[in-house]
C-alpha positions as CSV (number, residue, x, y, z in Angstrom):
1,X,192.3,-6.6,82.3
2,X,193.0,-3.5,84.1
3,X,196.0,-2.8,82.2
4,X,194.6,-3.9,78.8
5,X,191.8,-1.6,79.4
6,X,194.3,1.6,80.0
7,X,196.5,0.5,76.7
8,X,193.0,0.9,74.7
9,X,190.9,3.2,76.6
10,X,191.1,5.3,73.8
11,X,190.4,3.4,70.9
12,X,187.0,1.7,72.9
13,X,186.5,5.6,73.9
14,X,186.6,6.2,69.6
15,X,184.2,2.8,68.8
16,X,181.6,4.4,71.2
17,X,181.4,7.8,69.4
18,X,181.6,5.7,66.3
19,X,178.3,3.8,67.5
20,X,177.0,7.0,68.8
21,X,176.9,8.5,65.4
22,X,175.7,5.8,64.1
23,X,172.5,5.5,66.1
24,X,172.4,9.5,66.0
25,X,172.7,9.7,62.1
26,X,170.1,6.4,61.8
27,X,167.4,8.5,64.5
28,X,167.4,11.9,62.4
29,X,167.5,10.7,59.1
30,X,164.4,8.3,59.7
31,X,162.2,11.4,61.2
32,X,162.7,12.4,57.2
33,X,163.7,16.2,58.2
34,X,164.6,18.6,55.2
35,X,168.1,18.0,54.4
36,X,169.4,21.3,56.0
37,X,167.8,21.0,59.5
38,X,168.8,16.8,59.5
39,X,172.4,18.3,58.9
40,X,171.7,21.0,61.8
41,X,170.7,18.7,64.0
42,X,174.0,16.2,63.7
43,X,176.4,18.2,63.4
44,X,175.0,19.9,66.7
45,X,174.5,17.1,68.8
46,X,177.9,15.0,67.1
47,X,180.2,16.3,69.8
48,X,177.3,15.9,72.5
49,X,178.3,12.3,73.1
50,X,174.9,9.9,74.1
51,X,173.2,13.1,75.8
52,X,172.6,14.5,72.2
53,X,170.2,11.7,71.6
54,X,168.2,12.4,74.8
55,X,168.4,16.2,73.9
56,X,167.2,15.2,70.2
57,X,164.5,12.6,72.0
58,X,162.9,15.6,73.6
59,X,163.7,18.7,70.8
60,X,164.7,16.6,67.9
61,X,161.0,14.6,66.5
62,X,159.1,16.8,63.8
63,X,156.0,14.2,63.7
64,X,154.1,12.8,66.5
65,X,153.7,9.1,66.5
66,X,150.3,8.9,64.9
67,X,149.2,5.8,66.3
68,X,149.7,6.9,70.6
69,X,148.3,10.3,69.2
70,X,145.2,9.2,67.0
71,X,144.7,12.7,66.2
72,X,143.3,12.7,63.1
73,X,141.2,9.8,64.1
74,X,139.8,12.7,66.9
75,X,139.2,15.6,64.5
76,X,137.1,13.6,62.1
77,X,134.8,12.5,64.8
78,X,134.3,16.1,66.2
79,X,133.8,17.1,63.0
80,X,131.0,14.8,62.8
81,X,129.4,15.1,65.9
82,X,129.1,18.7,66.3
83,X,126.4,19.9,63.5
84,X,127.9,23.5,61.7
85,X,125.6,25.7,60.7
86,X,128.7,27.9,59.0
87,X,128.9,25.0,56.0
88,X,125.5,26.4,55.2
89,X,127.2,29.7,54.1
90,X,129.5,28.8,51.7
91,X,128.3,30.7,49.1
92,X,129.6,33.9,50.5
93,X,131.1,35.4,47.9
94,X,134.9,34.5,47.1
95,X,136.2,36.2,44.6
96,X,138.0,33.7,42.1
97,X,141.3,35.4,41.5
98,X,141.4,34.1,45.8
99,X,140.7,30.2,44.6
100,X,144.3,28.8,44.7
101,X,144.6,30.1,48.2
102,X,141.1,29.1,49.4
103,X,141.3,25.4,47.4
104,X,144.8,25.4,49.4
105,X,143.2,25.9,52.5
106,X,140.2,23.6,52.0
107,X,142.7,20.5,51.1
108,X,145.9,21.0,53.7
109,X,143.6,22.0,56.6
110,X,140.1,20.7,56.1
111,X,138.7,24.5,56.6
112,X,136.1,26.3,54.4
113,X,135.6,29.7,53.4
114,X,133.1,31.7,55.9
115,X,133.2,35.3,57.1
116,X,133.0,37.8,59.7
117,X,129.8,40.0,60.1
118,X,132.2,42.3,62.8
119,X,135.4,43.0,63.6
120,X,137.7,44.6,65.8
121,X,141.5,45.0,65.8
122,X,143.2,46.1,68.9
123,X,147.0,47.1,69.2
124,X,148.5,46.4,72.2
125,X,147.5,43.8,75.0
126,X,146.1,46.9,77.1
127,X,142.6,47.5,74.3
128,X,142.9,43.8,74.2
129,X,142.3,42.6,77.8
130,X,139.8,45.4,78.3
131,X,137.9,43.9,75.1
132,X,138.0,40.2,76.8
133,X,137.5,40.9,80.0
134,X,134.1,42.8,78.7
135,X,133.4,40.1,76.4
136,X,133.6,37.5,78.9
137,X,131.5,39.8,81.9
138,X,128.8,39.5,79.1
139,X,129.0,36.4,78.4
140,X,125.2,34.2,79.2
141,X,126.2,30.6,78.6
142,X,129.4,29.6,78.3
143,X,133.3,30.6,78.0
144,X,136.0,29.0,76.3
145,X,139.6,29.8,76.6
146,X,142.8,27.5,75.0
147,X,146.3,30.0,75.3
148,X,150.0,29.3,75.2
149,X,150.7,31.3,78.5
150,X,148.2,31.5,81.3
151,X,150.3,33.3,83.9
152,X,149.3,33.1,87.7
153,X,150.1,37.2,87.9
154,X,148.4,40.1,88.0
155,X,146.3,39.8,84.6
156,X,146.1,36.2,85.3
157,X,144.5,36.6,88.8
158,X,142.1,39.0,87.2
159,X,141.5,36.6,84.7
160,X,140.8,33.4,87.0
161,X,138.4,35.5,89.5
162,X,136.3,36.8,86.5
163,X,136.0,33.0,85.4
164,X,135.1,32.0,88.9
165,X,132.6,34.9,89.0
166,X,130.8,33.2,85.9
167,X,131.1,29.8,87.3
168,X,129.0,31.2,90.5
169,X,126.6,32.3,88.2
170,X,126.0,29.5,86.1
171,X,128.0,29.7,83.2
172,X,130.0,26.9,81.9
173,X,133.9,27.5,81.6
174,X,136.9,25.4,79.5
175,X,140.3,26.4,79.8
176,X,143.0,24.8,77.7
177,X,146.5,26.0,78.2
178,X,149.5,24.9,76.8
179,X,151.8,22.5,79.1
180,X,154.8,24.3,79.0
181,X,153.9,27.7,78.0
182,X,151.7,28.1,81.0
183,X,154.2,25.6,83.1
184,X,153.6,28.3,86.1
185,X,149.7,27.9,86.2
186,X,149.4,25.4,88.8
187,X,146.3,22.9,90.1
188,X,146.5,24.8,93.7
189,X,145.9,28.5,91.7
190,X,143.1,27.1,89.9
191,X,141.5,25.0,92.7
192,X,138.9,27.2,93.1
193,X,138.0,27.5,89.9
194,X,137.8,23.7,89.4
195,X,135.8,23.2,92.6
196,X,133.2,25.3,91.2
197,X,132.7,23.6,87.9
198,X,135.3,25.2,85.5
199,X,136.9,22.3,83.4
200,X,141.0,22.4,83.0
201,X,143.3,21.2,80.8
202,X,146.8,20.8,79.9
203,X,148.3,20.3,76.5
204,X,151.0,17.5,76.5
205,X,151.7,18.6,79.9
206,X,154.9,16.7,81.7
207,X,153.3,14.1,83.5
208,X,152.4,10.2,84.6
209,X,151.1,8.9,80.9
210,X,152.4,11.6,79.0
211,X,155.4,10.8,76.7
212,X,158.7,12.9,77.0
213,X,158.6,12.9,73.6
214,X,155.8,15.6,73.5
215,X,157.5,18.5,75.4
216,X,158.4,19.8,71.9
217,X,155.0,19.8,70.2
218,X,153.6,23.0,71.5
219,X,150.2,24.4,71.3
220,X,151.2,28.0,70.9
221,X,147.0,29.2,70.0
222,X,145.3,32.1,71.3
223,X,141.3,31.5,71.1
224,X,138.1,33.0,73.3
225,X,134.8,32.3,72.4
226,X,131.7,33.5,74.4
227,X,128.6,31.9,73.9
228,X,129.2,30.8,69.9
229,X,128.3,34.1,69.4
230,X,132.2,36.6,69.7
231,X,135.9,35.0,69.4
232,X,138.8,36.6,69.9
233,X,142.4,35.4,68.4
234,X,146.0,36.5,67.5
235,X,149.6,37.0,69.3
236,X,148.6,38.2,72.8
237,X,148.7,35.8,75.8
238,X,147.5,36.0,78.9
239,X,150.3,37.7,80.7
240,X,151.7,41.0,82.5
241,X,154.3,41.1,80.0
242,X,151.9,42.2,77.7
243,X,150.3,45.1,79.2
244,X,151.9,48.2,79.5
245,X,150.0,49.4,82.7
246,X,151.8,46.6,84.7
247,X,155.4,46.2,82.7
248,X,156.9,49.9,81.2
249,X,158.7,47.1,78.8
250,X,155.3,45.2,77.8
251,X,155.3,43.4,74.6
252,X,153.6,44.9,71.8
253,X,151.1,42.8,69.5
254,X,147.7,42.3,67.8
255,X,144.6,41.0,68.6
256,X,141.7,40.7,66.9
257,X,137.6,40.2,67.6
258,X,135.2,38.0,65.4
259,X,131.6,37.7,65.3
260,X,129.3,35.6,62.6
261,X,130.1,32.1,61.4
262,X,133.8,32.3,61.8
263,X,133.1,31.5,65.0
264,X,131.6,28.4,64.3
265,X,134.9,27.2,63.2
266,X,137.0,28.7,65.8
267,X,135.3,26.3,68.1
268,X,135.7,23.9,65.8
269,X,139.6,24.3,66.2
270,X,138.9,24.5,69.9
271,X,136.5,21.5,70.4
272,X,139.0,19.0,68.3
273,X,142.3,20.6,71.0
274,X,140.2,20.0,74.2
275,X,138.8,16.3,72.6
276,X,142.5,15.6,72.3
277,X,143.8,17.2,75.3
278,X,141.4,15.1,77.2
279,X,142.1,12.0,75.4
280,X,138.2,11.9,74.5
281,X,136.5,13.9,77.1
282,X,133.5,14.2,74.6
283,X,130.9,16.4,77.8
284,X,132.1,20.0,75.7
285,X,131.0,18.1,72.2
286,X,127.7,17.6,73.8
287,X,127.0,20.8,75.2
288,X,127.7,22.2,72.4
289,X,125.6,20.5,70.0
290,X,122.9,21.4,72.1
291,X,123.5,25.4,72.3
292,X,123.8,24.9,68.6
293,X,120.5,23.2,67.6
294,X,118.4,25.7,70.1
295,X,120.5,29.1,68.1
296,X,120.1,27.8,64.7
297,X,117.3,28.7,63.1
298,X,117.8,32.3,65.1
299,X,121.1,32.9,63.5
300,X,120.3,31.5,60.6
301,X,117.3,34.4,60.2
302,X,119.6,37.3,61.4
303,X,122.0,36.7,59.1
304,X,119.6,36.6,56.0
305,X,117.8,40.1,57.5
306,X,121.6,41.2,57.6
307,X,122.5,40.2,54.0
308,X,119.1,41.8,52.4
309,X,119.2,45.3,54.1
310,X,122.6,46.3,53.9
311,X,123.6,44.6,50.6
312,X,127.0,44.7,52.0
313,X,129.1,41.8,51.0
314,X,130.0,39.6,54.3
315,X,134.1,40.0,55.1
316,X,135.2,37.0,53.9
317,X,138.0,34.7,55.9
318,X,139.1,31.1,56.6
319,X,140.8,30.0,59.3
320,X,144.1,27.8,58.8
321,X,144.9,25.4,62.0
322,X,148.2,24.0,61.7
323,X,150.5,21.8,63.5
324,X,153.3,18.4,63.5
325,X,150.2,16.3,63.0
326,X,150.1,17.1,59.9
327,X,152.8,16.6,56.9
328,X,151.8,19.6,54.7
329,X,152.3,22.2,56.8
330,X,149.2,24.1,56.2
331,X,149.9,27.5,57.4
332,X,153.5,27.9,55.6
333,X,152.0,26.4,52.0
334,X,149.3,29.3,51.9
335,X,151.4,32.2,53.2
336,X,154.6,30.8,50.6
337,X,151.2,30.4,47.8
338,X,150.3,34.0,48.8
339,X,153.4,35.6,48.6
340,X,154.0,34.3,45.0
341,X,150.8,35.8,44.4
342,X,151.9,39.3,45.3
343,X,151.8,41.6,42.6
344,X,152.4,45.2,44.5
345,X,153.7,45.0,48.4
346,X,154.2,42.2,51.2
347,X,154.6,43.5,54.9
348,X,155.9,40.9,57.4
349,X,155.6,41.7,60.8
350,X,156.7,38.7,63.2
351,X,159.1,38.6,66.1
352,X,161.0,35.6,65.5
353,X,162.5,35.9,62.0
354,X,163.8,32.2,61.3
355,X,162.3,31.7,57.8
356,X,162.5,28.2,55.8
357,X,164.2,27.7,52.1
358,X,160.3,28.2,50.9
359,X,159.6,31.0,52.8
360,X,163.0,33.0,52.3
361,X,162.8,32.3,48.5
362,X,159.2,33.5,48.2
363,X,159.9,36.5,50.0
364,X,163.2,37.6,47.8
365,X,161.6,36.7,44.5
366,X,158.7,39.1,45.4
367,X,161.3,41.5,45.8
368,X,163.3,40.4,42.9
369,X,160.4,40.7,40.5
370,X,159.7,44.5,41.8
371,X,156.8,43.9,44.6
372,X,157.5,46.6,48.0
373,X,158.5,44.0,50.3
374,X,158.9,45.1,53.9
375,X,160.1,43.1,56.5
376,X,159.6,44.7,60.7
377,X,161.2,42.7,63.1
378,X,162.0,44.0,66.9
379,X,164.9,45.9,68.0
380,X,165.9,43.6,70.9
381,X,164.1,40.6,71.1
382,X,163.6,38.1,74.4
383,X,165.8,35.2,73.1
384,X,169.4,36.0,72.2
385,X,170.4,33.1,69.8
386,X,167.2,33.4,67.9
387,X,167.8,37.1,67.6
388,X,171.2,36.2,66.6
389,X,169.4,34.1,64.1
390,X,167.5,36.7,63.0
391,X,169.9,39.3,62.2
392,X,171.9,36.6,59.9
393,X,169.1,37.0,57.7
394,X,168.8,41.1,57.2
395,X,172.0,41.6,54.6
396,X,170.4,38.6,52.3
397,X,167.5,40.3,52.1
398,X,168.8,43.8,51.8
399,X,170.7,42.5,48.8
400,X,167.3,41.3,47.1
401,X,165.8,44.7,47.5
402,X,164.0,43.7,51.1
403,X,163.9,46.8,52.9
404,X,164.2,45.3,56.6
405,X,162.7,47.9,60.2
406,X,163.5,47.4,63.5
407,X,161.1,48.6,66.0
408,X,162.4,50.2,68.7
409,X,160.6,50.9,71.9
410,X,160.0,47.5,73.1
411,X,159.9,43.4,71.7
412,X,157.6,43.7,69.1
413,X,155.1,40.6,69.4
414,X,152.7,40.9,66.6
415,X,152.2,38.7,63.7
416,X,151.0,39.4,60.3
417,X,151.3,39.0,56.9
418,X,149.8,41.7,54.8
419,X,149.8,40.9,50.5
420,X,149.1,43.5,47.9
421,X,145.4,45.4,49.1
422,X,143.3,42.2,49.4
423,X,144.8,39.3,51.3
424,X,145.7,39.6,55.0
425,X,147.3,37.1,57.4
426,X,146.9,37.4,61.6
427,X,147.1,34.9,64.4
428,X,149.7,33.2,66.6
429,X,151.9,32.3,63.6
430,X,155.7,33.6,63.6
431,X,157.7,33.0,60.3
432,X,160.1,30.4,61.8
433,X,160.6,27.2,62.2
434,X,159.2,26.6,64.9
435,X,155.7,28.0,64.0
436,X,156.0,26.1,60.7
437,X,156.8,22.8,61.8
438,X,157.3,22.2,65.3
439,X,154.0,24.3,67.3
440,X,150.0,24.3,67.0
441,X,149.1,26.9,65.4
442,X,146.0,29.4,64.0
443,X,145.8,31.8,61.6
444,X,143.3,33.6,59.9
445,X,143.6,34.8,56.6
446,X,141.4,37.6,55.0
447,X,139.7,38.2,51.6
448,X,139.1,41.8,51.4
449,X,140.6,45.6,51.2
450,X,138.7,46.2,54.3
451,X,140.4,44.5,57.0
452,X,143.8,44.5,54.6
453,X,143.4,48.4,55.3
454,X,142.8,48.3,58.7
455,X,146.2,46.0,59.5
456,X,148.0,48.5,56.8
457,X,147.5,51.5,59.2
458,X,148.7,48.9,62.2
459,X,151.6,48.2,60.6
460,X,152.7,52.0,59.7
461,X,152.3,52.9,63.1
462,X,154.8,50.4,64.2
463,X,156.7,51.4,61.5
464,X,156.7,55.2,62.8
465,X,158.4,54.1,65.7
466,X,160.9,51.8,63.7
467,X,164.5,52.4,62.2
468,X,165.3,51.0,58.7
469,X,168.4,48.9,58.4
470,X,171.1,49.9,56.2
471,X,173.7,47.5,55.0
472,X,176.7,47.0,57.0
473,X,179.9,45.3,56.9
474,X,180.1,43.7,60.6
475,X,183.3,42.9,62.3
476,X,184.1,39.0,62.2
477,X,183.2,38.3,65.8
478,X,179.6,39.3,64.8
479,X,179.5,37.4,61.9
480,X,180.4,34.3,63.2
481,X,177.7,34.9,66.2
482,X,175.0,35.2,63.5
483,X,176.3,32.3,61.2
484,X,176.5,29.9,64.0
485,X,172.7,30.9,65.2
486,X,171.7,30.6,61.5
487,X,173.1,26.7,61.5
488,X,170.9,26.5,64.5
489,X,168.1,27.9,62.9
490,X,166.5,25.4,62.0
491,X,166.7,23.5,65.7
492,X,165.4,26.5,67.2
């Protein structure tokens, strides 16, 4: 036996491979991946014998087994319990050259057209934690935070005592972080906080009863809402790496601050994440609906006194929640819709550039057919391969007329799309992959010069501090580092 299995070690050592990719090929082309990634994926993980299909069991799945999840089952009963004043308010005006986008919105994401009565944007995480830490000392009823990363540092400490100072007097607090994101944020740093009434909860979090599977779905939102009545979302977490009075090499990003009916929906969004995180917990729904029948007819007044005196048409948004329980891919479909739209300039701010066929085809034929297309990515970013990744990307572009920035003083965090003077993009949303397909995810996209104008002078100001690329033939060793990260690309 012994010697029989030495003559032929290698050829049983050749029939296991064979089986291997067999079972691999079978796995990723029943998930029903675009052709490019499926082809990503095995020839990645072909020469990764039987780990690749644990590494492609926890990184590999685009859709989430619908029947453990049941999430569409949850979101269409929060959507009926919890009564929404903000469908009363449809009417606000919508100019009809923006119907494709908002019909696009209405049927991949279930979301309508509302608007904001205020806003505030605020560049860099420093005006934003001062703005939520203010909004949140104000707060009268109730607090509810869902973020990516929740660090347990210095802004993070801040953070939990402030929430603990509302529990003590009275307020009710809901926290959702993300599982992995905020991996550092444990029970013991937030037992205080729990033992006075705050609720907590993880998204897919590693744990007893939740499936490996999951570790690759992300929940990547940014949301704050204080008493119905303020939100706050976009690209900044809650972290010291984000605020350039703690870290000299701080992130730089975008945040912004709602008030009116938008809100309505961002708890919306937020309601249907805890009711899922919870796996039913239905004591926020409830609470809710109450705070919402006593402030209706309240609202509902100052709104009307705020429509007939000032005669100024409302700001006009939607919000666009998107994520791997879904097939259409809401969030990519309108920005690829909006860019084919474009009749004068696009300006793409992201940090992770990592774009789809879509989304790198309606980007060049914008530029092809004459629109100012303008692509800032950062200098160095905090992920080398998807840098790498990146950077394969910049001489394609620059061929098609893209002009492509770098910023330079630090990893550039924000996230926006800006199209023509009148349609504006801003959230947690970076054009990869990833945000596509892969992570939860909320934008917000704007109708309106006003706002377009205000993310316009945003994005010239990081472009003051930015240097254009020029094009550049690289020595081999560099292109082969970039066309190996770019087969990755769509793994990443």
């Amino acid at each position: 036996m012994n010697e029989w299995f030495f003559e032929h070690w290698h050829n049983l050592l050749l029939a296991s491979w064979v089986v291997y990719l067999v079972l691999l090929v079978c796995t990723i082309l029943l998930q029903q991946r675009n052709p490019i990634s499926s082809i990503a994926w095995i020839l990645s993980l072909s020469f990764i014998p039987f780990a690749g299909l644990l590494i492609y069991h926890f990184f590999g799945p685009r859709k989430i087994d619908k029947q453990r999840m049941n999430r569409q089952q949850k979101r269409l009963f929060v959507r009926r319990q919890q009564k929404l004043w903000a469908d009363k308010f449809e009417f606000t005006a919508v100019d009809d050259k923006f119907a494709p986008i908002v019909n696009l919105i209405r049927k991949t994401a279930n979301m309508p057209p509302t608007y904001t009565t205020d806003y505030e944007i605020y560049s860099g995480g420093e005006a934003t934690y001062t703005a939520i830490f203010k909004a949140i000392d104000e707060a009268k009823e109730y607090v509810l935070l869902e973020y990516y990363i929740f660090s347990p540092d210095q802004t993070g400490t801040a953070l939990r005592d402030l929430l603990i100072k509302k529990l003590q007097a009275g307020l009710k607090v809901f926290l959702l972080v993300d599982g992995m994101g905020s991996l550092r944020l444990s029970r013991r740093f937030m037992k205080e906080f729990e033992s006075l009434g705050g609720h907590l909860s993880y998204f897919h979090r590693l744990g007893i009863g939740v499936s490996s599977s999951l570790i690759n779905f992300r929940n990547h939102r940014k949301i704050l809402i204080c008493d119905g009545k303020i939100a706050f979302s976009g690209g900044v977490n809650i972290s010291d790496t984000q605020d350039l009075r703690i870290d000299p090499a701080a992130y730089h990003d975008v945040h912004m601050r709602f008030e009116g009916p938008i809100v309505d929906w961002f708890q919306t969004v937020f309601v249907e994440d805890w009711y899922y995180a919870t796996r039913g917990d239905e004591r926020l729904i409830h609470f809710l609906k109450e705070k919402s029948d006593l402030r209706l007819k309240k609202q509902t007044e100052e709104v009307q006194i705020i429509s007939d005196e000032l005669k100024v048409p409302p700001l006009s948004m939607q919000l666009i929640p998107s994520g791997p329980d879904s097939d259409l891919a809401p969030i990519l479909r309108v920005m690829v819709e909006a860019m084919h739209q474009a009749q004068e300039r696009i300006y793409l701010t992201t940090p992770y550039l990592v774009p789809d066929q879509s989304a790198l085809f309606a980007l060049t034929s914008a530029a092809l057919r004459g629109v100012d297309v303008k692509v800032l990515v950062p200098k160095k970013t905090d992920t080398y391969i998807v840098g790498k990744a990146a950077q394969s990307w910049y001489q394609d572009l620059m061929r098609c007329g893209i002009k492509v920035y770098t910023y330079m003083p630090r990893m550039l965090h924000t996230k926006t799309l800006i199209v023509d003077n009148d349609i504006s993009f801003i959230g947690s949303t970076n054009f990869d992959y990833r945000s596509f397909y892969l992570n939860f995810e909320l934008s917000v996209v704007s109708y309106g010069e006003k706002i377009n104008r205000s993310l316009c002078e945003e994005f010239y100001q990081s472009l003051a501090h930015s240097e254009q690329v020029e094009p550049v033939k690289l020595p081999l060793r560099e292109r082969l580092i970039q066309a190996s990260a770019r087969l990755l690309s769509p793994i990443l």
